[in-house]
C-alpha positions in Angstrom: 20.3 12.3 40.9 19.3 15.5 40.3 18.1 17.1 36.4 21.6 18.8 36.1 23.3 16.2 36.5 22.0 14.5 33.1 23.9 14.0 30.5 22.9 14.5 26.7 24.0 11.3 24.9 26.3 12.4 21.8 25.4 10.8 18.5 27.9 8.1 18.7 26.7 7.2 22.1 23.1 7.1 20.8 23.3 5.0 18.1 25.9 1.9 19.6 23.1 2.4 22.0 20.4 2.1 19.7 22.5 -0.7 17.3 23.2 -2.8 21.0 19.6 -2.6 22.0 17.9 -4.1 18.8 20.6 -6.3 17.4 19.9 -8.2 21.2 16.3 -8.5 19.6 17.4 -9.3 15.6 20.4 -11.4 15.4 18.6 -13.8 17.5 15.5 -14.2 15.9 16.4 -13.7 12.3 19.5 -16.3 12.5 18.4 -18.5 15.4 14.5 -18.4 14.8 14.4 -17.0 18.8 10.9 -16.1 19.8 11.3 -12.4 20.1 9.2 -11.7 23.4 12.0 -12.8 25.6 14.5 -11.0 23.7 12.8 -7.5 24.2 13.5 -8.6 28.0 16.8 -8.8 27.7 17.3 -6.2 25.6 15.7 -4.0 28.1 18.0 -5.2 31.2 21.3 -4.7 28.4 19.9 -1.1 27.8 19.2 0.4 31.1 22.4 1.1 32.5 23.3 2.2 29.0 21.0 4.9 29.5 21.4 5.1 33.8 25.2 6.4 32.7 23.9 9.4 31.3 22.6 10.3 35.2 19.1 8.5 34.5 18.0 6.9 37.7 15.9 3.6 37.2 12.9 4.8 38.4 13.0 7.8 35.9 13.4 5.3 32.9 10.4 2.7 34.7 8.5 6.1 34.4 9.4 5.7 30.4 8.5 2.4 30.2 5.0 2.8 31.9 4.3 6.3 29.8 4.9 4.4 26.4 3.5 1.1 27.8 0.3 3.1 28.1 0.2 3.5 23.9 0.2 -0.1 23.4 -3.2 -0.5 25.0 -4.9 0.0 21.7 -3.3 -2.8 19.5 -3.4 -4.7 22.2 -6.8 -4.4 22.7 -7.8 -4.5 18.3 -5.5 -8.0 18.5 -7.3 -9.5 21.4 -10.7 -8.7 20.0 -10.1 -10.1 16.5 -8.7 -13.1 17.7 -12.1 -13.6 19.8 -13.6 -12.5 15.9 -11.9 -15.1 14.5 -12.6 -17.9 16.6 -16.2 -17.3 16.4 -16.7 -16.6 12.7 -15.0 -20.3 11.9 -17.3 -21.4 14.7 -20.4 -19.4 13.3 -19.5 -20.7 9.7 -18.8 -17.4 8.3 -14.9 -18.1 7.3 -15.6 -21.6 6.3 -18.5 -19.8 3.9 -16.7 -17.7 2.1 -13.7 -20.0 1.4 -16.5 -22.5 -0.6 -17.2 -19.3 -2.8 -14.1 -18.9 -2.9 -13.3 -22.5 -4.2 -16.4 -22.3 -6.8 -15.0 -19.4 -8.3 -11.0 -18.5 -7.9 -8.7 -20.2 -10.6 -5.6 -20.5 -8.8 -4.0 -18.6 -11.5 -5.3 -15.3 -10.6 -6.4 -16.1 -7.3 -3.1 -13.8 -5.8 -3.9 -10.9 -8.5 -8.0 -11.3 -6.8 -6.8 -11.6 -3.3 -5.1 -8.4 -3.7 -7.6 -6.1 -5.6 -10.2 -7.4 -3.2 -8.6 -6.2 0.0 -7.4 -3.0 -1.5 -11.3 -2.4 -2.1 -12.5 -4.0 1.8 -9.5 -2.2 3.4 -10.6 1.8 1.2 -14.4 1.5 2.2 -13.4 0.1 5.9 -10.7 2.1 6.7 -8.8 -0.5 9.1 -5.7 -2.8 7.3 -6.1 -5.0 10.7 -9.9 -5.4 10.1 -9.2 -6.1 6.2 -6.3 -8.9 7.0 -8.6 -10.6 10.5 -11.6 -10.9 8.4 -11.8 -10.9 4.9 -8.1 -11.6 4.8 -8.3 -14.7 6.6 -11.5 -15.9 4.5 -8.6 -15.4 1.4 -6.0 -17.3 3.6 -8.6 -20.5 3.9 -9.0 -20.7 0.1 -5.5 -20.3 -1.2 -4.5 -23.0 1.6 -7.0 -25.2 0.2 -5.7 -24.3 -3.4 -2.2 -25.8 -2.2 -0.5 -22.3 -2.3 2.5 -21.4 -0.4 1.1 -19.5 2.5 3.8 -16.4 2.5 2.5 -16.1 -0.9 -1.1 -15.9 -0.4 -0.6 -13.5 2.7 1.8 -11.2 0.2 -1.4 -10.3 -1.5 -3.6 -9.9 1.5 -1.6 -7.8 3.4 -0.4 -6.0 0.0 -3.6 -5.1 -0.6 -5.0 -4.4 3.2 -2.4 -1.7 3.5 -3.0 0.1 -0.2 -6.2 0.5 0.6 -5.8 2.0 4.3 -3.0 4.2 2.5 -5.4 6.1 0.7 -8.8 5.7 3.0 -10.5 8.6 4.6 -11.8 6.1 7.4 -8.3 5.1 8.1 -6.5 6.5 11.2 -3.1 6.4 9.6 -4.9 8.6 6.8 -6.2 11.1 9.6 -3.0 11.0 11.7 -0.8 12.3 8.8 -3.0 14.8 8.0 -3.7 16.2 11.3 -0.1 16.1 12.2 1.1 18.0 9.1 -1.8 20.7 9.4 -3.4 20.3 6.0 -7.1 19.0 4.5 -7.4 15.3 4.8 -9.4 14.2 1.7 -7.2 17.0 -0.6 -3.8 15.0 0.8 -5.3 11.6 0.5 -5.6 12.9 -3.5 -2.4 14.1 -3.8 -1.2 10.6 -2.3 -3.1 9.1 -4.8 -0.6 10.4 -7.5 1.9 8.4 -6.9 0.1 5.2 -4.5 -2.7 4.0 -7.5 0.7 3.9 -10.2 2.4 2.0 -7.3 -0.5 -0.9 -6.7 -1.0 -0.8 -10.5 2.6 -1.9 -11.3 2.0 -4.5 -7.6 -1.1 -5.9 -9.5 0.6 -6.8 -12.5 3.5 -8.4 -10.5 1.2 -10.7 -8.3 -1.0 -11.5 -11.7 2.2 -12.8 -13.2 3.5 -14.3 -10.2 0.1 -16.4 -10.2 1.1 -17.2 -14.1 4.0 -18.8 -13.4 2.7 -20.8 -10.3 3.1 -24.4 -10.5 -0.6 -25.4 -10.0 0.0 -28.6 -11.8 -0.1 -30.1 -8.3 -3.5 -28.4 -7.0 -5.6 -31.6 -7.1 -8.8 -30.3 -8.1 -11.0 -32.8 -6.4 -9.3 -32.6 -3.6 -11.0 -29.1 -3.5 -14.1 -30.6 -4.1 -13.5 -32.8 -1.0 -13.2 -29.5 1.0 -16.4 -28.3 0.2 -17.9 -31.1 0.7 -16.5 -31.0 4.2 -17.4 -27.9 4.8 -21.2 -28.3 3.8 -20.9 -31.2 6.0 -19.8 -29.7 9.2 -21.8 -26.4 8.6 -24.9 -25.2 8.0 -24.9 -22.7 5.3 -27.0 -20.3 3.1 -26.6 -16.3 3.6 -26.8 -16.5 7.6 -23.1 -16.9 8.4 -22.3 -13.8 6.2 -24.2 -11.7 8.8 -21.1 -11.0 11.6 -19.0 -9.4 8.0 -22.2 -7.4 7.0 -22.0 -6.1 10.6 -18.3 -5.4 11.3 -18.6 -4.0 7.5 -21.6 -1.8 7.9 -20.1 -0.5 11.2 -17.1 0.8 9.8 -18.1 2.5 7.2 -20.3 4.8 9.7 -17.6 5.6 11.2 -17.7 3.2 14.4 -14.6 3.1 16.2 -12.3 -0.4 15.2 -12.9 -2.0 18.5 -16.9 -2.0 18.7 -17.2 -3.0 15.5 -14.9 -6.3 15.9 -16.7 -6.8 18.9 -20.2 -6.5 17.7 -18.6 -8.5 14.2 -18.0 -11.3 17.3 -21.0 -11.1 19.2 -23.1 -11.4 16.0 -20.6 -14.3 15.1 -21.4 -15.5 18.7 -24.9 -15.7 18.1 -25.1 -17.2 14.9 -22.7 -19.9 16.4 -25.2 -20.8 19.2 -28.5 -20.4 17.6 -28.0 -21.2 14.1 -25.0 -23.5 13.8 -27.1 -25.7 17.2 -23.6 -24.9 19.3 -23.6 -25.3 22.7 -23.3 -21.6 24.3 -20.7 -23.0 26.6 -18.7 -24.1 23.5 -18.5 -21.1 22.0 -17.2 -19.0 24.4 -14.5 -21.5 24.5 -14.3 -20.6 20.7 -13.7 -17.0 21.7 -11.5 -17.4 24.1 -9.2 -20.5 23.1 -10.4 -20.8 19.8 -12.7 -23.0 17.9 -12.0 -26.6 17.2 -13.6 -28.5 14.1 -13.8 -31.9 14.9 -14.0 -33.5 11.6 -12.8 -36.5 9.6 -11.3 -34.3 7.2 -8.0 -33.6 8.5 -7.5 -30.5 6.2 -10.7 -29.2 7.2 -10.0 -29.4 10.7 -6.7 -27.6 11.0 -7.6 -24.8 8.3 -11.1 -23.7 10.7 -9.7 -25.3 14.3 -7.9 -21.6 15.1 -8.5 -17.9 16.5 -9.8 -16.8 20.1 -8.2 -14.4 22.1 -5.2 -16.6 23.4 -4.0 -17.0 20.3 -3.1 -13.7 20.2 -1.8 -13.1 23.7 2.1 -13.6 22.4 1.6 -10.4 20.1 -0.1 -8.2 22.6 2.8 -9.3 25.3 5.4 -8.5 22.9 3.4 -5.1 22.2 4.4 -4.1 25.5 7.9 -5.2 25.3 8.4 -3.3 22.5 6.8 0.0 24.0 8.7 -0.6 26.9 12.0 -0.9 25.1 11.0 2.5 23.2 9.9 4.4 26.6 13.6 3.4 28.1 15.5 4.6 24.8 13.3 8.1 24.4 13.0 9.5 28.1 17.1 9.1 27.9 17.2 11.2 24.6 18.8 8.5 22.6 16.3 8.4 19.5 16.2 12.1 19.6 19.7 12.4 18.8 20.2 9.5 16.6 17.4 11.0 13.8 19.4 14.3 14.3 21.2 14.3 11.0 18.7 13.6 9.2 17.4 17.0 9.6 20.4 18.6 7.9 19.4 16.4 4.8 16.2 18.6 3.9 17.3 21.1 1.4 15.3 20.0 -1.4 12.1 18.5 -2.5 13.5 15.1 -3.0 16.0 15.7 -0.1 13.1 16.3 2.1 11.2 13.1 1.0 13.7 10.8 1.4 14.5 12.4 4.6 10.4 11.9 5.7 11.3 8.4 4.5 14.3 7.4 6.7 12.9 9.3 10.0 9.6 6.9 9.1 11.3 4.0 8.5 13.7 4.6 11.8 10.8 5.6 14.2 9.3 2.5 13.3 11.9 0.1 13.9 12.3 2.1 17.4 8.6 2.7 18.5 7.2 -0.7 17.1 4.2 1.8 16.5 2.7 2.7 12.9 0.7 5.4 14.3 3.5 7.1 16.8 5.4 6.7 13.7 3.2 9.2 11.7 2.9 11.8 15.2 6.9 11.8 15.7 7.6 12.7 12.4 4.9 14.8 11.4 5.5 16.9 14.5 9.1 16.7 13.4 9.3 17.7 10.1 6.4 20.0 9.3 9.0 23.0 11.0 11.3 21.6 8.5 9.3 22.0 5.5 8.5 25.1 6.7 11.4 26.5 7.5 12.5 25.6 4.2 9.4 26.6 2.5 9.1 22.8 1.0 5.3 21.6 0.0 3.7 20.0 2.8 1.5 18.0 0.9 4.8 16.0 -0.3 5.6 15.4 3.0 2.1 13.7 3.9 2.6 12.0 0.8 6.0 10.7 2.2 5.0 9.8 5.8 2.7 7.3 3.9 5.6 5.6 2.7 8.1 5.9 5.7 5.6 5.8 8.4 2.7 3.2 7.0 4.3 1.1 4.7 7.9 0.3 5.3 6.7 -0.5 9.1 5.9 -3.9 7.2 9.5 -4.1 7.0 10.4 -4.0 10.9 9.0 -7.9 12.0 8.4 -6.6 15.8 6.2 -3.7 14.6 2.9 -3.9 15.5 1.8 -3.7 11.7 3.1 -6.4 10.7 2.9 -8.4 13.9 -0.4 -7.7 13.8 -1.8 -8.7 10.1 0.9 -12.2 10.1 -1.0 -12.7 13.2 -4.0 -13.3 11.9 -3.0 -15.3 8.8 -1.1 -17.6 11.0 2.7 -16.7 9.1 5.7 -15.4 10.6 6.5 -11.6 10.4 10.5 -12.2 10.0 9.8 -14.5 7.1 7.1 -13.0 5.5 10.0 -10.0 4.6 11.2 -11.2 1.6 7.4 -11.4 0.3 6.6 -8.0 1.0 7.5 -6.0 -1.9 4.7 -3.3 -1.8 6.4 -0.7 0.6 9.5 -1.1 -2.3 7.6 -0.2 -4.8 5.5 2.4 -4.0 9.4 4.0 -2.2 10.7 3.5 -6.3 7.6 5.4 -7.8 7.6 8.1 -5.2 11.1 8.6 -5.6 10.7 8.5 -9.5 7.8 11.0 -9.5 9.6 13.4 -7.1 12.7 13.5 -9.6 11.3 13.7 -12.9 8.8 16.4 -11.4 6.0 14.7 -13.9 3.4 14.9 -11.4 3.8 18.8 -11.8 2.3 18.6 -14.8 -1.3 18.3 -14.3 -0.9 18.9 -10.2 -1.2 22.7 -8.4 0.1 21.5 -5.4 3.0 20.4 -6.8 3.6 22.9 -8.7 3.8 24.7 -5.4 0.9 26.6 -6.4 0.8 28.8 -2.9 -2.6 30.6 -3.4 -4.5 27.1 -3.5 -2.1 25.5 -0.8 -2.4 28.6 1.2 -6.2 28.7 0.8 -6.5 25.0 2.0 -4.5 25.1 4.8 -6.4 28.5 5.6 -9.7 26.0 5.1 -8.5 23.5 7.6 -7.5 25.4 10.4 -10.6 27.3 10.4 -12.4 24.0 10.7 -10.0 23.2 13.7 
């Protein structure tokens, strides 16, 4: 089939194409509880002579699916790694650790209010949401189990937090993405951001401290928490040793090492404390890396909350990162997203219009590409000719790929954001949705900002001051 002989799909083609190919995936799993792997299968055999009708030939849209399959390598890769961290920091004692402080010191009352302020702080100085939510997120996991809590609750915090703090962290890739794909100065947008994102996990705070008010912890038998940490001091030898594989993955980071050697050193270190302080076999904990470690203890509660982790846990997510690639190869070398975010473009006429426009494209390129990160190139590349075509602020449009692009990706269950992070806490990603109010929020503030213009007050680049925004953009591309 030769290239003239393709069609462009029209926009009514491209989105019963689009609507087909992920309610396949949806329907299933939201109303049947379907494992959504298998789906993206289907889906993909439904959608490719969808797209072969417009004069694609298969082996033109296997091309697609290789090409995009390619960008899932590095989630697949973080997941893989963190659940070998995992495994061997409960073997190593480091997650059974923290949970005893943990116990000794969180009243269940404001443990959600802690959890959250606690990752936004490990997530800013670390840079990775996924790091934040495998480590220090999972620690927060094993004490609000032990406190009784609901664990969609306690993993609202945790990811909550994890991903206020990568909004608004120089270290963080999303962060740097935006930036680089809008053309301005990183740490100036990450302050402008700040305007309307520190309001946003304010108001979040408060919510989660009264939410922890009006807990029922009449039911958290208190000596049954003594009983846990009693079993872990039992099945674990102590003092500041396990806390070395965090300090590592922690110090790592915030030089600036790459995510993947510094879970991988944060696992080796684990490793070795494992086998040469715990007195585990070295045989055994490989096993922990690779299938997981198992506590063996009389304490039942104690042996599923640290029995978990190694790499095959996670295998289902990184498969279905590859499914969902795939699916988004097959739909974009047939031109079927292109056209379907085509109207939006015709929205931007206005500051607001223009955010809200960033917002949907964000939103709709994550539901399609399953990819926080392609999320921020494909609309960054997008709309900067927009905004400057219609002489909008590009600051607000970094500001509002943090929303559309970041944040509501927690929204879409088969993104890898979410898929991730619910991955390592050991909760579902469809039913963690109605416990994810943080991308809400911080949407309703933008929004409000944007129309009562109140951030123009004590802000230049909103104002649209053009000699400073000028002068940084002038600034940053001499640097490039």
């Amino acid at each position: 089939m030769t290239e003239q002989e393709k069609k462009a799909p029209s926009f009514g083609y491209a989105l019963f194409v689009t609507i087909v190919s992920f309610s396949i995936i949806m329907i299933p799993a939201v109303f049947l509880g379907a494992k959504t792997q298998p789906l993206f299968l289907i889906s993909w055999i439904i959608t490719i002579p969808f797209c072969m009708k417009l004069g694609y030939t298969y082996k033109e849209l296997q091309q697609g699916i290789f090409h995009y399959c390619a960008k899932s390598l590095v989630p697949m890769t973080i997941v893989l790694c963190v659940g070998a961290l995992i495994g061997t920091w409960n073997a190593c004692g480091t997650v059974p650790l923290i949970t005893k402080l943990g116990l000794l010191t969180i009243n269940p009352k404001y443990f959600l209010v802690m959890s959250f302020v606690i990752c936004i702080i490990f997530s800013l100085f670390t840079g990775t949401s996924f790091g934040t939510c495998g480590t220090a997120g999972v620690a927060l996991m094993g004490v609000g189990l032990s406190m009784g809590l609901h664990p969609l609750v306690i993993a609202s915090s945790i990811i909550g937090g994890a991903y206020f703090g990568d909004a608004i962290s120089p270290l963080s890739d999303s962060t740097n993405v935006a930036a680089g794909s809008v053309g301005v100065d990183l740490f100036e947008s990450i302050k402008y951001q700040a305007i309307t994102t520190l309001p946003a996990a304010v108001i979040c705070a408060v919510i989660f401290f009264l939410w922890g008010l009006n807990i029922d912890t009449s039911s958290v038998d208190l000596s049954s928490i003594g009983d846990v940490i009693s079993g872990i001091e039992a099945n674990y030898r102590l003092g500041l040793v396990p806390l070395i594989p965090m300090g590592v993955v922690l110090v790592m980071l915030l030089f600036k090492v790459p995510s993947i050697p510094s879970i991988l050193c944060g696992s080796i270190s684990g490793f070795l404390v494992a086998w040469l302080y715990q007195g585990q076999s070295f045989t055994s904990v490989t096993m922990s890396m690779w299938s997981g470690y198992v506590l063996e203890s009389d304490n039942a509660f104690i042996a599923k909350i640290f029995s978990r982790g190694g790499i095959t846990s996670m295998s289902g997510t990184a498969f279905l990162f590859i499914f969902a690639f795939g699916l988004f190869g097959i739909l974009s070398t047939a031109g079927i997203i292109d056209k379907v975010v085509e109207p939006l473009m015709k929205k931007v006429n206005s500051r607001l219009g223009g955010t809200i426009c960033t917002v949907i494209l964000g939103f709709v390129s994550n539901i399609t590409s399953a990819s926080g990160n392609f999320s921020f190139v494909f609309t960054g590349n997008l709309m900067t000719p927009v905004y400057e075509q219609k002489h909008l602020n590009k600051w607000d449009l970094t500001r509002a790929m943090s929303v559309g692009c970041l944040l509501s990706g927690l929204l879409v269950p088969w993104n890898s954001n979410p898929l991730t992070v619910t991955g390592f806490l050991g909760v579902d990603s469809t039913q963690m949705l109605p416990y994810l109010f943080t991308p809400l929020v911080t949407a309703a503030v933008l929004i409000v900002v944007e129309v009562t213009g109140i951030d123009k007050k004590f802000s230049k680049k909103a104002r649209g001051s053009e000699d400073q925004v000028n002068e940084k953009e002038r600034e940053y591309e001499s640097v490039l």
